[in-house]
N, C-alpha and C positions, 0 to 999 in steps of 0.2 A: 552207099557202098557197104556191105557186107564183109567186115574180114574177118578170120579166122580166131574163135575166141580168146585165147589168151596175147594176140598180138594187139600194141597200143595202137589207138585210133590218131594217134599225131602221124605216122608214116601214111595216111592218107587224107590230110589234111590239104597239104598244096596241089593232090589232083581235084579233092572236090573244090578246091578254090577257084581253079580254071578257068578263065571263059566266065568269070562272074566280075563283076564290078559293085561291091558293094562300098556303103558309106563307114563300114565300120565292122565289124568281127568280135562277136563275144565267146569267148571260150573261158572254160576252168584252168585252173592252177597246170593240170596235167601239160597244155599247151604253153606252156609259158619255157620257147626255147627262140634262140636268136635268128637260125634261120627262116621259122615259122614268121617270126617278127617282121623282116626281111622279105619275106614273101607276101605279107600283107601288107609291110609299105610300096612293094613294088606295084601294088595294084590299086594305090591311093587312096587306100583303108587305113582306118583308125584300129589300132588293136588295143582290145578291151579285155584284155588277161591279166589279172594280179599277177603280181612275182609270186615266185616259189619265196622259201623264206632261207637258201640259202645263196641268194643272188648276191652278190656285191653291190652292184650299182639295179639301184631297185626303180624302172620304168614310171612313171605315171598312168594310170587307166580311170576312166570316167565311174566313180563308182555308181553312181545314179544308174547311168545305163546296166552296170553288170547286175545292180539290185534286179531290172527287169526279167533278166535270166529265169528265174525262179518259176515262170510260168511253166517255160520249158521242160524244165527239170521237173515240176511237177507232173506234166503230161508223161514223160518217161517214167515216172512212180507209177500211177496210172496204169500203163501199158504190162510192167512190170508185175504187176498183181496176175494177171494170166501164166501161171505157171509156167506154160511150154516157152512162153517170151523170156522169161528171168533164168532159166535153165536151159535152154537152145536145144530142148531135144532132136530138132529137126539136122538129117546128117545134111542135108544143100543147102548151100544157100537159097534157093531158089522159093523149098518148100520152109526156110526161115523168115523169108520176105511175106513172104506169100500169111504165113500165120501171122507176121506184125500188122500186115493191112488188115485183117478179120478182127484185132486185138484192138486197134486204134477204132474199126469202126463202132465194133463195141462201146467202148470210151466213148463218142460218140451219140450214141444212140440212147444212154443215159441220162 
């Protein structure tokens, strides 16, 4: 899902959960809010988010598994080095989608 760039990607976090059943949910700090939590207990996933650091009562998360994140995050560095990706000159969505698949295949083809 594609939203609008300066809006946070947590307001679209429980539609892309949908319809999924995962064993467990890794997200950054950014996700780390109660009803996101909520939403992925409700779907008998583990949520693998650190707390923010001004939480009160601070969750537990696997850190091992969030270590693995990293791959991910790399691939978005990655992707990122394509200028038009890290800057979104593209006004549609459609034609922003459209240049991450070209950017990724890139990546790829390396």
């Amino acid at each position: 899902m594609i939203t609008p760039g300066p809006r946070g990607d947590i307001t679209q976090a429980a539609a892309l959960l949908s319809g999924l059943r995962p064993a467990a949910v890794v997200a950054d700090r950014a996700y780390d809010a109660d009803h996101l939590r909520a939403t992925i207990a409700g779907l008998g996933a583990h949520a693998v988010i650190p707390p923010t650091a001004n939480r009160a009562s601070k969750p537990r998360y696997d850190q091992a598994l969030y270590r693995e994140r990293n791959a991910v995050e790399r691939l978005i560095g990655r992707l990122k080095r394509s200028r038009r990706v890290a800057t979104r000159y593209e006004k549609t969505g459609r034609n922003y989608g459209s240049f991450v698949h070209v950017a990724a295949l890139l990546v790829l083809l390396r």
